[in-house]
PyMOL commands that place a pseudoatom at each C-alpha (Angstrom):
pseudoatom trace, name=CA, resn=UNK, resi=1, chain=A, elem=C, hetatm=0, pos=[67.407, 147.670, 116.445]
pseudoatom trace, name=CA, resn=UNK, resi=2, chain=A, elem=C, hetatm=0, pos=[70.875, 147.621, 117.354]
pseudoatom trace, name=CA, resn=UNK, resi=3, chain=A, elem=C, hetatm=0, pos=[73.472, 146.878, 114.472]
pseudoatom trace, name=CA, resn=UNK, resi=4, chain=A, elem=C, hetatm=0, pos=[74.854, 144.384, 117.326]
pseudoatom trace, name=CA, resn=UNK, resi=5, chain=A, elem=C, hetatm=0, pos=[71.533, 142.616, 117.045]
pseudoatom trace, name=CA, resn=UNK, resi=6, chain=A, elem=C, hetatm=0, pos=[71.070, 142.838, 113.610]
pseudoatom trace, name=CA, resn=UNK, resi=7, chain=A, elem=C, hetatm=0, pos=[73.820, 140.700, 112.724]
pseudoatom trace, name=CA, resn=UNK, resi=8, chain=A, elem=C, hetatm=0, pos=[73.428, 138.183, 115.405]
pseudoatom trace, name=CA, resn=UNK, resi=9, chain=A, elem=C, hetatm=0, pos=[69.768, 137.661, 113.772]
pseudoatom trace, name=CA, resn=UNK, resi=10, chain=A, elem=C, hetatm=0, pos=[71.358, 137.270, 110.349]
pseudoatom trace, name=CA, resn=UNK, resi=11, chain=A, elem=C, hetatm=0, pos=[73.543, 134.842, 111.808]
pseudoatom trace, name=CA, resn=UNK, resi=12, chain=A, elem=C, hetatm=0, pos=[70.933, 132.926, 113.476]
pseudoatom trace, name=CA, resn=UNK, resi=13, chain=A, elem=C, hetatm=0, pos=[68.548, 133.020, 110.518]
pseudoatom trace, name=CA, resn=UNK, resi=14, chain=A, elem=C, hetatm=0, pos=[71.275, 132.084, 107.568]
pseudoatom trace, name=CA, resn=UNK, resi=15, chain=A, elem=C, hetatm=0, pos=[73.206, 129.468, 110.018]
pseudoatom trace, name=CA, resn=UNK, resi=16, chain=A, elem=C, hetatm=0, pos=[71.086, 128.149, 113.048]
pseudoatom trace, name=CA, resn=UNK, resi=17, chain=A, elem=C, hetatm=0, pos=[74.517, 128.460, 114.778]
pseudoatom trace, name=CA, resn=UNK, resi=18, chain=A, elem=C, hetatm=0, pos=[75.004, 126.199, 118.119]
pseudoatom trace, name=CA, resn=UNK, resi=19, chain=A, elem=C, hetatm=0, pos=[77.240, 128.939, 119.570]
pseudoatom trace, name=CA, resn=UNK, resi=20, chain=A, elem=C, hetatm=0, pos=[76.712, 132.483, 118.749]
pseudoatom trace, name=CA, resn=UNK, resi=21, chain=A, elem=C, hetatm=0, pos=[78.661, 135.310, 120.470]
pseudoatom trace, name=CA, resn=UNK, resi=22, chain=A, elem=C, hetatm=0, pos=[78.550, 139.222, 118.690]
pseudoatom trace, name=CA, resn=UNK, resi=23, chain=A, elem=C, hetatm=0, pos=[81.078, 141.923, 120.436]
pseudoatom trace, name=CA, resn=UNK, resi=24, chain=A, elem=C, hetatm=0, pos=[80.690, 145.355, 119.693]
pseudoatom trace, name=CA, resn=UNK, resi=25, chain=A, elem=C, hetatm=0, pos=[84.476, 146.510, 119.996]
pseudoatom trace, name=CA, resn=UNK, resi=26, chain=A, elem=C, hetatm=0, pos=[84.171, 149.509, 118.360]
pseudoatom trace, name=CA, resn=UNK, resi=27, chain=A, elem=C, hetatm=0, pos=[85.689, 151.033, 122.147]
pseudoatom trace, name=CA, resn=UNK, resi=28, chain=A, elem=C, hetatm=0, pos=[89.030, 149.571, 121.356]
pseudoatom trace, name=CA, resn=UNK, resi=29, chain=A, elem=C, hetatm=0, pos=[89.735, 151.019, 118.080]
pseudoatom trace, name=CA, resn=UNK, resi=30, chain=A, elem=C, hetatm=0, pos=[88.914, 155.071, 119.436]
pseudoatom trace, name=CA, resn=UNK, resi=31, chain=A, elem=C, hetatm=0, pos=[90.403, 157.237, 116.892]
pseudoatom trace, name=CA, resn=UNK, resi=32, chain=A, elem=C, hetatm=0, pos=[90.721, 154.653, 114.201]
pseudoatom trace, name=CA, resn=UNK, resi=33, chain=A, elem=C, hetatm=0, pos=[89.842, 154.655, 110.505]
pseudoatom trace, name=CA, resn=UNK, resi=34, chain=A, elem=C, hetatm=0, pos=[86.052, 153.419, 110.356]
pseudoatom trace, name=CA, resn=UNK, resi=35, chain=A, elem=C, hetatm=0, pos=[85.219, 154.965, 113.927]
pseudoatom trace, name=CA, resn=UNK, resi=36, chain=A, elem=C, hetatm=0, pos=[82.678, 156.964, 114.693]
pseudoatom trace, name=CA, resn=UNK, resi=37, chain=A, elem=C, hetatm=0, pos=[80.946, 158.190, 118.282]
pseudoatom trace, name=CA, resn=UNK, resi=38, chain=A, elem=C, hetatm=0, pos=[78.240, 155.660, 119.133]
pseudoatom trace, name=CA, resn=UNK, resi=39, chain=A, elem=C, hetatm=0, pos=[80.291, 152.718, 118.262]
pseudoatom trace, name=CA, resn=UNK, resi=40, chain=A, elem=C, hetatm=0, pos=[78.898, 150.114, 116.227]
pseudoatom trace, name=CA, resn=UNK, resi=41, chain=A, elem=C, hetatm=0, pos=[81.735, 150.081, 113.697]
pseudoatom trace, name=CA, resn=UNK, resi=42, chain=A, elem=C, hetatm=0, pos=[84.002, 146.908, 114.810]
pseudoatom trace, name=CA, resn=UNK, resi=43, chain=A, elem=C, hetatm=0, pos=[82.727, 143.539, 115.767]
pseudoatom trace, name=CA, resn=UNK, resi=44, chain=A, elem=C, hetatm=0, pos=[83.792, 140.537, 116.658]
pseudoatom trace, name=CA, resn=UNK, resi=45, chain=A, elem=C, hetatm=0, pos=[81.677, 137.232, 115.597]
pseudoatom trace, name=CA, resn=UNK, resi=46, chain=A, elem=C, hetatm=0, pos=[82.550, 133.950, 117.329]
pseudoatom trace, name=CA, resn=UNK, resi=47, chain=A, elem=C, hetatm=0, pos=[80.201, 131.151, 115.671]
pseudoatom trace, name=CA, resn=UNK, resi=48, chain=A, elem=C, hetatm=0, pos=[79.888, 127.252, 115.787]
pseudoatom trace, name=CA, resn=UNK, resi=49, chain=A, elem=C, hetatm=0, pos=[77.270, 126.124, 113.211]
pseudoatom trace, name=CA, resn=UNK, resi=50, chain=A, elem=C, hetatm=0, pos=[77.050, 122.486, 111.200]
pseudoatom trace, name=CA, resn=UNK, resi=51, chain=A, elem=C, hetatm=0, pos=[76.549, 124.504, 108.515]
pseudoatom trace, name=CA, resn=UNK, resi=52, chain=A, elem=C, hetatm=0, pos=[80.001, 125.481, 108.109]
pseudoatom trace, name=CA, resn=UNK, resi=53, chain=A, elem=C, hetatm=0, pos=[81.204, 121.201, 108.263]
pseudoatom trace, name=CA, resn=UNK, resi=54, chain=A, elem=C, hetatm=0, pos=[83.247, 120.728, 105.017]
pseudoatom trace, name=CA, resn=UNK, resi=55, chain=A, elem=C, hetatm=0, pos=[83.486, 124.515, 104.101]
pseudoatom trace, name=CA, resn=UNK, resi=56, chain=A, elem=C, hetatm=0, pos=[87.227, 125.615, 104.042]
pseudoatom trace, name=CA, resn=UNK, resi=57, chain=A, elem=C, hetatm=0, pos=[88.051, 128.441, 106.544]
pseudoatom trace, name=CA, resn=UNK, resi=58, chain=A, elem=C, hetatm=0, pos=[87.885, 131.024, 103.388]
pseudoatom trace, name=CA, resn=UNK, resi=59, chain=A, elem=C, hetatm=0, pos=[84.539, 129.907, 102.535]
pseudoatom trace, name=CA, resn=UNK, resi=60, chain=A, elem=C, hetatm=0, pos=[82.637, 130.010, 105.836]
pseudoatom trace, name=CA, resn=UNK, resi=61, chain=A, elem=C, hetatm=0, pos=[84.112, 133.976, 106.071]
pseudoatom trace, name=CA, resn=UNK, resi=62, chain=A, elem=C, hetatm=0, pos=[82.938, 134.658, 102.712]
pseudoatom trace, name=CA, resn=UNK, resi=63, chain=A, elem=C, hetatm=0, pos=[79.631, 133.357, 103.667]
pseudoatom trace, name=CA, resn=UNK, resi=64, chain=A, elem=C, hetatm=0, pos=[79.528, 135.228, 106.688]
pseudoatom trace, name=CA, resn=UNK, resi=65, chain=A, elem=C, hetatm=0, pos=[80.494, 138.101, 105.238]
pseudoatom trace, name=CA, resn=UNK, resi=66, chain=A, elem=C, hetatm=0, pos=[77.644, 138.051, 102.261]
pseudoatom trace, name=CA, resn=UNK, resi=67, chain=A, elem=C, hetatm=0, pos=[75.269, 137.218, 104.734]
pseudoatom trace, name=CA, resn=UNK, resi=68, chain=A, elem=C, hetatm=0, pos=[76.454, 140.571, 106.437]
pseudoatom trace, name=CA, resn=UNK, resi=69, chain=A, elem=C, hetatm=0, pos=[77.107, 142.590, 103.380]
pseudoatom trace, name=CA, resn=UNK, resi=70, chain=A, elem=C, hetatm=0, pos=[74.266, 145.243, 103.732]
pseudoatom trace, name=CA, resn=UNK, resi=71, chain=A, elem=C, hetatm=0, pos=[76.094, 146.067, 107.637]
pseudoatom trace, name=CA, resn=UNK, resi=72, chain=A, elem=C, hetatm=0, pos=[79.243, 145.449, 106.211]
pseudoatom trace, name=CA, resn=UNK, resi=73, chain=A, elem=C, hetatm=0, pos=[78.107, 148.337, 103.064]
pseudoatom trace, name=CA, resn=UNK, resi=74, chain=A, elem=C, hetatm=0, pos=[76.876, 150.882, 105.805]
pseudoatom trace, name=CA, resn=UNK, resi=75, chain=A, elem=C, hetatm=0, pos=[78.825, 151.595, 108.832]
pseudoatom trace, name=CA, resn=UNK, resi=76, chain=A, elem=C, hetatm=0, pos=[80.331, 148.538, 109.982]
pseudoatom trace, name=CA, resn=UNK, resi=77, chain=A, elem=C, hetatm=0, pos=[84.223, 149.363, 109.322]
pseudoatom trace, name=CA, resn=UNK, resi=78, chain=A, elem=C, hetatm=0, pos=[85.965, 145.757, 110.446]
pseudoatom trace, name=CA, resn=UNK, resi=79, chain=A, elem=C, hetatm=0, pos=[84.364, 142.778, 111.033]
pseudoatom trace, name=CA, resn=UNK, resi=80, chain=A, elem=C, hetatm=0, pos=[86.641, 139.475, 113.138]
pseudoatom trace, name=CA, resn=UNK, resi=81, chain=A, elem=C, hetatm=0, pos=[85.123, 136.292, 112.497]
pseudoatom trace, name=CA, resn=UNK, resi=82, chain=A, elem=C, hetatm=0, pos=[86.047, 133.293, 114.889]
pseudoatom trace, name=CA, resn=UNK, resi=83, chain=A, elem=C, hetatm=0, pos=[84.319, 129.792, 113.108]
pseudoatom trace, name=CA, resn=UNK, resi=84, chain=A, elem=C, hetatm=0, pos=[84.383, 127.138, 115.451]
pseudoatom trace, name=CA, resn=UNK, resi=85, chain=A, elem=C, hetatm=0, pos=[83.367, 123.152, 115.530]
pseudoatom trace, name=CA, resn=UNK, resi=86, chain=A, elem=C, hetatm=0, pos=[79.953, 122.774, 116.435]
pseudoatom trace, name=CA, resn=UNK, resi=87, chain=A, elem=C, hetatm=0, pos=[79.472, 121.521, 120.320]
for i in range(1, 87): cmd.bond("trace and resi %d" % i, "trace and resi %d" % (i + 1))
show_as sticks, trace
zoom trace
């Protein structure tokens, strides 16, 4: 399974998000600390979940990020996170 995939399924499981988008843009960062050849090392997260109502914008990130710790531990180099109101 793609690391792409992985943490979308984290995601899903730990947030039931109503929006959910996962970019791999490992492409844009080329020659970068954290790169590698394959990709897989930058993502952008865009998320809308009611789990996140009443959490301040520092504590839905750390949540995401704990929920992602194991990618976040091996091989995943920068991580964006984009928390948006639930639709």
């Amino acid at each position: 399974m793609s690391t792409k995939q992985t943490i979308a399924d984290k995601l899903t499981t730990a947030f039931a998000p109503s929006y959910l988008n996962v970019i791999d843009e490992s492409d844009k960062h080329a020659g970068h600390g954290g790169w590698r050849e394959g990709g897989e090392t930058h993502f952008r997260v865009q998320i809308a979940s009611s789990a996140f109502e009443g959490m301040s914008r520092v504590a839905q990130h750390r949540a995401i990020n704990e929920t992602l710790a194991g990618e976040l531990a091996n091989g995943v180099h920068a991580l964006a996170i984009e928390v948006n109101r639930p639709e």
